[in-house]
C-alpha positions as CSV (number, residue, x, y, z in Angstrom):
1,X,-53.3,-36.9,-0.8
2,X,-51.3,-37.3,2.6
3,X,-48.2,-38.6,-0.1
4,X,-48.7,-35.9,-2.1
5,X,-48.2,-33.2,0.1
6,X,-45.1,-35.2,1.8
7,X,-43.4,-35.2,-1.3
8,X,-44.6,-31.4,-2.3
9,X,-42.9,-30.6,1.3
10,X,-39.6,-32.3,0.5
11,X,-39.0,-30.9,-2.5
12,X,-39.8,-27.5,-1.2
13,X,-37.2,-28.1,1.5
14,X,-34.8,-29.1,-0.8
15,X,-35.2,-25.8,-3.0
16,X,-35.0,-23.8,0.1
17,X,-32.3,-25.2,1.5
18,X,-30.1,-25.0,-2.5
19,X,-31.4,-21.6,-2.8
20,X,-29.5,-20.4,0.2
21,X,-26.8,-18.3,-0.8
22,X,-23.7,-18.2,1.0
23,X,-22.2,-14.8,2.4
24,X,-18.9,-14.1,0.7
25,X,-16.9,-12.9,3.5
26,X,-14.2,-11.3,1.9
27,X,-13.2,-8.1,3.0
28,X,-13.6,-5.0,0.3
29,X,-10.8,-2.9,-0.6
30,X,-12.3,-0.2,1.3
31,X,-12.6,-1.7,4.6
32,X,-9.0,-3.1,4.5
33,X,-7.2,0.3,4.3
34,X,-10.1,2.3,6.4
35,X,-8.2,2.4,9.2
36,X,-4.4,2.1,7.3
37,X,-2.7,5.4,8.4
38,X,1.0,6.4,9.5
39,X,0.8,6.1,13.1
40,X,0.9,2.6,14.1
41,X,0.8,-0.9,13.1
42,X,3.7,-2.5,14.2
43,X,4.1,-6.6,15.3
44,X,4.0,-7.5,18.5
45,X,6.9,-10.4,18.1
46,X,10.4,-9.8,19.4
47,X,12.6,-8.2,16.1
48,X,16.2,-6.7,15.9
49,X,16.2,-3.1,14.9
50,X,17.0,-4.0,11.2
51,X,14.5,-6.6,11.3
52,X,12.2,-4.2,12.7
53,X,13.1,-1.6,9.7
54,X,12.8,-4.1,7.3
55,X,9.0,-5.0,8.3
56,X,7.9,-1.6,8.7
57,X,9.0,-0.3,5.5
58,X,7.6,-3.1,3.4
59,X,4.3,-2.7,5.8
60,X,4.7,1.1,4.5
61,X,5.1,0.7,1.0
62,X,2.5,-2.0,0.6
63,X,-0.1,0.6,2.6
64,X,0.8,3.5,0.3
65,X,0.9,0.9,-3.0
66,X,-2.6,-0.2,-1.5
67,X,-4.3,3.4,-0.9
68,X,-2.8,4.9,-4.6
69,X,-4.5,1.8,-6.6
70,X,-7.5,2.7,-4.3
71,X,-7.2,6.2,-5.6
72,X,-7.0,5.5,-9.1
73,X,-9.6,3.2,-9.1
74,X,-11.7,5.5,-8.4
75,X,-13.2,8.9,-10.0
76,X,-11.1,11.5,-7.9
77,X,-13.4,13.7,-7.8
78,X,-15.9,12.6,-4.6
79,X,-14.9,13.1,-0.8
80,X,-13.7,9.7,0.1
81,X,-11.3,10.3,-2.9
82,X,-10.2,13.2,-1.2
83,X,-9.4,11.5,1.8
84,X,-7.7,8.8,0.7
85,X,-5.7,11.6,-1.2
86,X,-4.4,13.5,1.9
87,X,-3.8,9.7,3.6
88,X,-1.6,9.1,0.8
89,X,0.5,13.0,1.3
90,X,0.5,11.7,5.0
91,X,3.5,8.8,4.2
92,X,5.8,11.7,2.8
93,X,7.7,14.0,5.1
94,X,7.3,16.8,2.8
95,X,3.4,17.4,2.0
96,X,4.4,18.0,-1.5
97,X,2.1,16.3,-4.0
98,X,4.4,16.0,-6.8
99,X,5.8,12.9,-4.9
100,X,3.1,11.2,-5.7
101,X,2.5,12.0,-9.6
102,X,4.4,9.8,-11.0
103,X,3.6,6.8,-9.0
104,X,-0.2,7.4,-10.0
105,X,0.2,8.2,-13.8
106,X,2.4,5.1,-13.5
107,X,-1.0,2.7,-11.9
108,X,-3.1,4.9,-14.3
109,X,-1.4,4.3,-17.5
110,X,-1.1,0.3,-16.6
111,X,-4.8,0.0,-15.4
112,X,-3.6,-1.1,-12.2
113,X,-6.4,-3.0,-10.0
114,X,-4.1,-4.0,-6.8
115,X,0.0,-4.8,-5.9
116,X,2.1,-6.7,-4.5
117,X,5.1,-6.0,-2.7
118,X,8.4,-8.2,-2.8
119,X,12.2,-8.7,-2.5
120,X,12.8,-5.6,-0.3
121,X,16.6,-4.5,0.4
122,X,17.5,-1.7,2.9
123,X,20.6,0.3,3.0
124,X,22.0,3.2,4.2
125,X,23.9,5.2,2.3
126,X,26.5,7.8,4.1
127,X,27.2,11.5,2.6
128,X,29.1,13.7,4.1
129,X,26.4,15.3,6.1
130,X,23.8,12.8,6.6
131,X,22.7,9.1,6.6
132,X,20.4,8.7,3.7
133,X,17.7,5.4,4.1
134,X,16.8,3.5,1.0
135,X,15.0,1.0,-0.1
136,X,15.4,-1.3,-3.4
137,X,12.0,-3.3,-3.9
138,X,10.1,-4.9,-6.5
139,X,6.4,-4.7,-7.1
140,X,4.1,-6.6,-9.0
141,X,1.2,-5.2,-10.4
142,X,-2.2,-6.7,-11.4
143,X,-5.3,-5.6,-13.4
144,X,-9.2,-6.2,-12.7
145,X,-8.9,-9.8,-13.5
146,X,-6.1,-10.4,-11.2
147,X,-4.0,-10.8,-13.8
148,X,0.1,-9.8,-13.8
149,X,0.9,-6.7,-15.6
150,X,4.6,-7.1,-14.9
151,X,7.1,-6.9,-12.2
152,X,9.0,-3.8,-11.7
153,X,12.1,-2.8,-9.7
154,X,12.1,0.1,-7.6
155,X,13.5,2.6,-5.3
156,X,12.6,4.6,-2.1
157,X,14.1,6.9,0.2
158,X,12.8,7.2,3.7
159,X,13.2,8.6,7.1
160,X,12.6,7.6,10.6
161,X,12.2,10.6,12.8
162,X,11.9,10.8,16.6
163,X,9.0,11.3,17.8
164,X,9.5,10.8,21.5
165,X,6.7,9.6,23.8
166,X,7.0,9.5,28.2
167,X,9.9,7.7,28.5
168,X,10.4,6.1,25.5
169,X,12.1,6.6,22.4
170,X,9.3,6.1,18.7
171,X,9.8,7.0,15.8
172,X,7.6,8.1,12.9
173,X,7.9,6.3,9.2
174,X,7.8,9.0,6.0
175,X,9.0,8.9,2.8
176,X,11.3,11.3,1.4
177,X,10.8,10.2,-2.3
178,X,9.0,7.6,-3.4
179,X,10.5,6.3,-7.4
180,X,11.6,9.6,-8.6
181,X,13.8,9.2,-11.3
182,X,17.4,9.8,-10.3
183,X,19.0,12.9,-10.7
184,X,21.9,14.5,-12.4
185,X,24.6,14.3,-10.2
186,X,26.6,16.7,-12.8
187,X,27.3,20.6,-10.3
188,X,25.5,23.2,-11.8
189,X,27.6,25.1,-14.5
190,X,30.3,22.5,-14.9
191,X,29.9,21.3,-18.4
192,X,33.1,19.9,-20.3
């Protein structure tokens, strides 16, 4: 009898201690751009200023990939949604939401689950008024079983503007367009 319960014990043990399940401990989508916003987040490493430039835009296109495939994802019609909507008008200079049309009928019509941001390239381009920013990237794009969509090249023009704090000299990130198809660089009413 004495055996008998032993061996019932054990093998109760052993079921308890399979059954455990372990915690996954991954982060949801949710939690990892709660607190993603356009005021800070910079490294704390020793950069150049083009280095610097280089980081933060990626940082700032990856953010703004990551809330819009957040967005989409979802039914756009609860309050979160809403939020995540007016985080998303917060990267652009101008809070004009036709900037961000086509990138979301581009992650709707593609199913687009999450992306990737890759092979950026800054420039500056010189007009004769201003300095223009840009930056040439390519982004990969993957569905609900992680799988690659495709890998597509574009184009984004930003700004850095001064935004001054006791003695010293920040600036703020926005976007000026974000893959806007190029436009017609023919004058109005010069047609041959």
């Amino acid at each position: 009898m004495k055996k008998n319960n032993f061996i019932f014990l054990l093998v109760a043990l052993i079921f308890t201690v399979f059954s455990c399940k372990k915690e996954s401990t991954e982060i949801s989508d949710l939690q990892k751009i709660r607190n993603n916003n356009n005021l800070k987040s910079y490294p704390v490493t020793k950069m150049d200023s083009a280095q610097a430039i280089e980081f933060i835009t990626k940082q700032k296109i990856q953010e703004l990939l990551d809330l819009s495939t957040l967005y989409t994802s979802g039914n756009r019609d609860t309050e979160i949604d809403s939020v995540i909507y007016a985080q998303m008008k917060s990267y652009f200079a101008e809070s004009d939401s036709n900037k961000l049309v086509p990138l979301l009928k581009q992650l709707d019509s593609f199913k687009v689950k999450t992306a990737k941001v890759g092979n950026l390239n800054v420039k500056k381009q010189i007009t004769t008024k201003d300095t223009l920013d840009f930056a040439k990237f390519e982004v990969e794009y993957f569905d609900s079983n992680d799988k690659l969509i495709g890998k597509f090249e574009k184009n984004a023009q930003y700004m850095l503007k001064l935004s001054p704090v006791k003695f010293k000299k920040e600036f703020k990130f926005y976007f000026v367009d974000f893959d806007s198809p190029p436009k017609d660089s023919t004058a109005v009413g010069v047609t041959k």
